[in-house]
C-alpha positions in Angstrom: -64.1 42.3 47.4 -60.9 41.0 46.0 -61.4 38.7 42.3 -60.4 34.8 42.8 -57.5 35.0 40.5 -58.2 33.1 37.2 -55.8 30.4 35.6 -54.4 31.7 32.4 -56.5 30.7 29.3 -55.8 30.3 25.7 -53.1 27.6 23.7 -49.7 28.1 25.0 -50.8 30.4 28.1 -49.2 28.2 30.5 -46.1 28.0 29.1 -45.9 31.6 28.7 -46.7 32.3 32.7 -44.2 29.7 33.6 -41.6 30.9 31.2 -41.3 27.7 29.4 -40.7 27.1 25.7 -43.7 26.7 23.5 -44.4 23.8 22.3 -42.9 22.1 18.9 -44.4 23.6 15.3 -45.0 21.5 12.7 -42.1 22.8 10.8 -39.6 22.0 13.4 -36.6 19.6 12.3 -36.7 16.4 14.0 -33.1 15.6 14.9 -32.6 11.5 14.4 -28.9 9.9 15.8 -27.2 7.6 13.1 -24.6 4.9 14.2 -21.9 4.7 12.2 -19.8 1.1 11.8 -16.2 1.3 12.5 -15.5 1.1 8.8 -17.5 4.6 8.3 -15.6 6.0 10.9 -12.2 5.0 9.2 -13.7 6.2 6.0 -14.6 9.8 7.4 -11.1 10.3 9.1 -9.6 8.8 6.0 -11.4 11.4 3.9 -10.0 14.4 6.0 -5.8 13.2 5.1 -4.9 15.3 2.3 -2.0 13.2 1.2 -3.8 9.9 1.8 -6.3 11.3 -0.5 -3.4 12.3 -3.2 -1.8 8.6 -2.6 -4.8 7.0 -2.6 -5.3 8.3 -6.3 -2.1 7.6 -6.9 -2.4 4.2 -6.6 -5.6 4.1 -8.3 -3.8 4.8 -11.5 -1.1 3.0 -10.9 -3.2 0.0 -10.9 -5.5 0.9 -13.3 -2.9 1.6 -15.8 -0.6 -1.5 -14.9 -4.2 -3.9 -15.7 -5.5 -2.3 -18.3 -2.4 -0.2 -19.8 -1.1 -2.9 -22.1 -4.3 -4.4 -23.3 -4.6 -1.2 -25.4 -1.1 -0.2 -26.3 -0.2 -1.2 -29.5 3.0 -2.4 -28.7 4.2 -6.0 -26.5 6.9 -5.7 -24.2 8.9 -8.7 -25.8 8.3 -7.1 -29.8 10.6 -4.7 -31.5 7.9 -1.9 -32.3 9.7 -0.3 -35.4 10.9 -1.6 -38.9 13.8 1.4 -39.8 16.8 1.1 -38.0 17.7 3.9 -35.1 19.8 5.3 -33.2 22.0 2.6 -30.7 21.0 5.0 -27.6 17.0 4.9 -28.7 14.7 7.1 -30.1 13.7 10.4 -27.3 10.5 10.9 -25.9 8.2 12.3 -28.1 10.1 11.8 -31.4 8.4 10.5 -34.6 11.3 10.9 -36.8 15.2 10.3 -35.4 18.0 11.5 -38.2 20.7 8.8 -37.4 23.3 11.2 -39.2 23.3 14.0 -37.4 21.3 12.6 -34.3 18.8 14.7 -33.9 14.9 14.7 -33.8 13.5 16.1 -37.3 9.7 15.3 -36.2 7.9 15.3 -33.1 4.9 12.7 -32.6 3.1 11.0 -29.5 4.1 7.4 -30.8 6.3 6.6 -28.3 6.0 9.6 -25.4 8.2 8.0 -22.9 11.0 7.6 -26.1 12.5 3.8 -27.5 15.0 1.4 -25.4 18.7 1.2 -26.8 19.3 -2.5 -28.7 16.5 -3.8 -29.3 14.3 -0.8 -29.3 11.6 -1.7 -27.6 9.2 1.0 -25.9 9.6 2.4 -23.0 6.1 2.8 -21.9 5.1 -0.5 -22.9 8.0 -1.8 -20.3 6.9 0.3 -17.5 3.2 -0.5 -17.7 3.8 -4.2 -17.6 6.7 -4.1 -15.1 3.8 -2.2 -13.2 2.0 -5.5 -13.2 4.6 -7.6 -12.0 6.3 -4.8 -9.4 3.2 -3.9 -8.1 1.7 -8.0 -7.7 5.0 -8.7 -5.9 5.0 -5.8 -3.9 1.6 -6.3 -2.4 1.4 -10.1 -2.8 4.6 -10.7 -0.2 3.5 -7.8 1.8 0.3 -9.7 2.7 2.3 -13.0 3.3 4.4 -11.4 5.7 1.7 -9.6 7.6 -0.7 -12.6 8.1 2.5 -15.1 9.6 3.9 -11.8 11.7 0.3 -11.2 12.7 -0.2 -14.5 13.9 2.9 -14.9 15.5 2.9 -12.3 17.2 -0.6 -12.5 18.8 -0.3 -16.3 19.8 3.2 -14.9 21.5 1.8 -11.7 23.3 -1.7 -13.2 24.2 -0.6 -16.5 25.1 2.6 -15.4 26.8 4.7 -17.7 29.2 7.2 -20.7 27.1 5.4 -20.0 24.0 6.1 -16.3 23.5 9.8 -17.1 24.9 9.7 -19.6 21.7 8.8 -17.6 18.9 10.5 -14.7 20.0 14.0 -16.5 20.0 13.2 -17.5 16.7 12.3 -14.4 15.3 15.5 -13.1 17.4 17.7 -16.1 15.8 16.3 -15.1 12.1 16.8 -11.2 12.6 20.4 -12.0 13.3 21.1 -13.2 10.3 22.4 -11.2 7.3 19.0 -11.3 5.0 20.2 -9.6 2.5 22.7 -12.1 1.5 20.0 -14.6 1.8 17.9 -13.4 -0.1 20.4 -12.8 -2.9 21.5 -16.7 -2.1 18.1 -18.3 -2.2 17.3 -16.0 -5.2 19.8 -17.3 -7.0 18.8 -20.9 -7.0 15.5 -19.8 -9.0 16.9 -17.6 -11.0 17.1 -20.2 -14.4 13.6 -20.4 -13.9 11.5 -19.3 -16.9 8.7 -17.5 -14.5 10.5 -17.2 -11.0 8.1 -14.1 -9.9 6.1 -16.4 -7.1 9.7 -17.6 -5.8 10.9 -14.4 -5.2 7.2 -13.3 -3.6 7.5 -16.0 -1.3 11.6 -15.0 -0.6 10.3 -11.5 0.4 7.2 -12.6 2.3 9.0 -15.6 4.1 12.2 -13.7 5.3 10.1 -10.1 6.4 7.5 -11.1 9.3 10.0 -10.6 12.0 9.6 -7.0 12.3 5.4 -7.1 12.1 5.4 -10.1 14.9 7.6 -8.1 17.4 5.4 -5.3 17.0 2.2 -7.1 17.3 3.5 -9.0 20.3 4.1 -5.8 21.9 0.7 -4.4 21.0 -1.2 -7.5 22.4 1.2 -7.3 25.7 -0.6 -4.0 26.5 -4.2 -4.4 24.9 -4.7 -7.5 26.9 -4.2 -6.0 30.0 -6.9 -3.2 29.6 -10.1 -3.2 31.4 -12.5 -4.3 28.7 -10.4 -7.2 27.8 -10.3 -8.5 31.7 -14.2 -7.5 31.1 -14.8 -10.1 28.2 -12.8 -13.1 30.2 -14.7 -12.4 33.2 -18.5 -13.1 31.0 -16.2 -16.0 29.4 -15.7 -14.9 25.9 -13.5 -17.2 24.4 -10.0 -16.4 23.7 -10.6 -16.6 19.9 -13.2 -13.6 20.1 -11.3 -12.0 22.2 -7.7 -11.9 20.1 -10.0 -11.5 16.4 -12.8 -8.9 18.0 -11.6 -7.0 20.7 -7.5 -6.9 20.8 -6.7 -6.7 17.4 -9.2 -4.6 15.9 -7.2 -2.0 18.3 -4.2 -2.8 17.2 -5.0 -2.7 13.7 -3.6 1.0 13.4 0.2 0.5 13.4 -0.1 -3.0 11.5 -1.1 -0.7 8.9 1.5 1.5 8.6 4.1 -1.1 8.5 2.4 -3.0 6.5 2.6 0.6 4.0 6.3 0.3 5.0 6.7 -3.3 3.6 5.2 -2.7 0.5 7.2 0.3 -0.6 10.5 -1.7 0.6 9.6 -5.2 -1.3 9.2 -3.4 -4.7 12.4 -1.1 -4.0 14.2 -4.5 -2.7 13.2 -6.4 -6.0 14.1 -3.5 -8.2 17.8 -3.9 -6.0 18.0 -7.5 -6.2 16.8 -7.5 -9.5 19.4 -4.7 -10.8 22.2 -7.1 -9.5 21.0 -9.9 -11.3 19.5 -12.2 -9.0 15.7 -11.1 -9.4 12.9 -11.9 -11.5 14.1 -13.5 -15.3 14.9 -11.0 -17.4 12.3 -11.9 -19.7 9.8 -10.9 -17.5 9.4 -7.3 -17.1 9.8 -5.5 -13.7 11.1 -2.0 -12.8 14.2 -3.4 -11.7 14.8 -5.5 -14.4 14.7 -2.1 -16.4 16.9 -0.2 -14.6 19.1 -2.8 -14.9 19.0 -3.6 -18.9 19.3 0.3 -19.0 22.9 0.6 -17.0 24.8 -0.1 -20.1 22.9 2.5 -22.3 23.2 5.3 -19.8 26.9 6.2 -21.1 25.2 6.5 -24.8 23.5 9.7 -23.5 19.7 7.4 -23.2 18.3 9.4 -20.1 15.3 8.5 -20.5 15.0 4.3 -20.2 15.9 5.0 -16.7 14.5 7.6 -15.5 10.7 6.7 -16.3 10.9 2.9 -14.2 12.3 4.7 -11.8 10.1 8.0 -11.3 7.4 5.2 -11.2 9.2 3.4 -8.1 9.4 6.7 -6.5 5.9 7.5 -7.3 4.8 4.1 -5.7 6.8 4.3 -2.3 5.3 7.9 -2.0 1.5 6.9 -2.8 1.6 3.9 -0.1 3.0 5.9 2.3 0.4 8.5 2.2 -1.8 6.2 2.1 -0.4 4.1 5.3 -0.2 7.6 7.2 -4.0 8.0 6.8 -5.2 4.7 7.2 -3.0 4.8 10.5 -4.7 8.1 11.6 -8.5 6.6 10.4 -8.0 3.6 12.3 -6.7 4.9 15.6 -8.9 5.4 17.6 -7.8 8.1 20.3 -8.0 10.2 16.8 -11.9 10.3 16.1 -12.3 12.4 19.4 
């Protein structure tokens, strides 16, 4: 007689017969999902740009050494640093001891490692730190002017649309016609007797370069608000506040960024211009342009160096933010994360 068959017995017999996996160990990994903000998204596409990474650092000293640089410098930008008379070109870079006969470096010394202005022999590096402080405020300070008033511009204009947008935009057409760099040298000039005119010429920058940042933001809201989740937010009746500040220009956000990287970079070259022409900050107060320009005359007396340090910095500084724009661009886009 044919045996009733028998269900399988034993732990994990059942699984075996049906060809299924066993079941979980103690020592199995449990695998747990983490959400991460948009910030630590930006951060972790930010952290794989090479180049943002070497501007980013960069910058870092830049700024570290244009706040804390002169407080331990033993020289002031406005003081003559050395008793004995010089040479009228300046002491070089790493010279201790200059021989005025003969014109040549008899000792060698890190005293002054960037070498000694022409005149009234001031140091070099002293200058360049503090016209750090004052480049570098001015550069960011009247970028962030001109981004907040192009930025809101050009959002009323694209979201709102209609007579409003046909407003602003003739205005911002009506100011882009106009020749600003003459304008800015002509309203420069009216502050230049001022004994501190370093917030006149932020707001001249800041003032006169929104234009460009509220076309482009107008154009980004033209085609954000059309998408489907923005049509998705009206329809629940999200106000239009919440709408422009948490859903249309957190997407735009991307290429604000780079120009913004853009505007920077061109307000410290443009005051370093304006300022190498005369019409800039007071000569008293120390800027990169203000020392390329103090250093024209000494250039034909064979002093290299007064120049060439301000302006390695510039150079330096235009680089660094544009590294940086490229991969905040590339963090904050996001078609990029995929």
């Amino acid at each position: 007689m044919t045996q009733p068959l028998q269900p399988p017995t034993g732990p994990g017999a059942l699984h075996d017969d049906l060809g299924a996996a066993p079941a979980p160990s103690a020592s199995d990994y449990e695998v747990s999902l983490q959400s991460l903000s948009q910030w630590e998204l930006a951060w972790r596409k930010f952290r794989q740009h090479k180049l943002a990474l070497i501007g980013l650092g960069i910058m870092t000293v830049l700024i570290l050494a244009a706040i804390v640089g002169p407080i331990f410098l033993p020289y002031a930008f406005d003081d003559i640093p050395r008793v004995d008379q010089n040479v009228y070109g300046g002491r070089p870079p790493f010279c201790a001891v200059y021989d005025n006969a003969k014109h040549v470096c008899t000792a060698f010394g890190l005293v002054h490692p960037m070498g000694e202005t022409g005149g009234l022999q001031r140091d070099v590096l002293t200058l360049v730190l503090n016209g750090a402080r004052v480049s570098l405020f001015l550069g960011f300070t009247s970028m962030a002017i001109g981004v907040i008033i192009g930025t809101i511009v050009g959002a009323i204009a694209g979201y709102i649309g209609g007579f409003i947008d046909n407003l602003l935009m003739r205005i911002v057409d009506v100011l882009l016609s106009l020749p600003l760099l003459f304008v800015i040298l002509v309203v420069a000039r009216f502050f230049q007797n001022s004994k501190d005119n370093v917030w006149a010429i932020i707001m001249i920058f800041g003032l006169f370069g929104w234009m460009g940042v509220s076309r482009l933001v107008r154009s980004l809201f033209l085609s954000i608000r059309e998408r489907e989740f923005v049509e998705a937010a009206r329809a629940v009746g999200v106000r239009d506040r919440r709408i422009i500040f948490r859903h249309i220009l957190p997407n735009a956000l991307s290429p604000i960024v780079v120009v913004a990287s853009l505007i920077i970079g061109g307000n410290i070259i443009g005051e370093a211009f304006i300022s190498f022409l005369g019409f800039g900050v007071n000569p008293a107060v120390p800027t990169w342009g203000n020392i390329l320009s103090n250093a024209l005359t000494f250039i034909l007396v064979g002093n290299w160096w007064w120049p060439l340090f301000p302006g390695v910095a510039i150079i330096l500084t235009v680089l660094a933010v544009n590294f940086v724009g490229d991969g905040l661009r590339d963090a904050f886009d996001p078609r990029s994360r995929a």
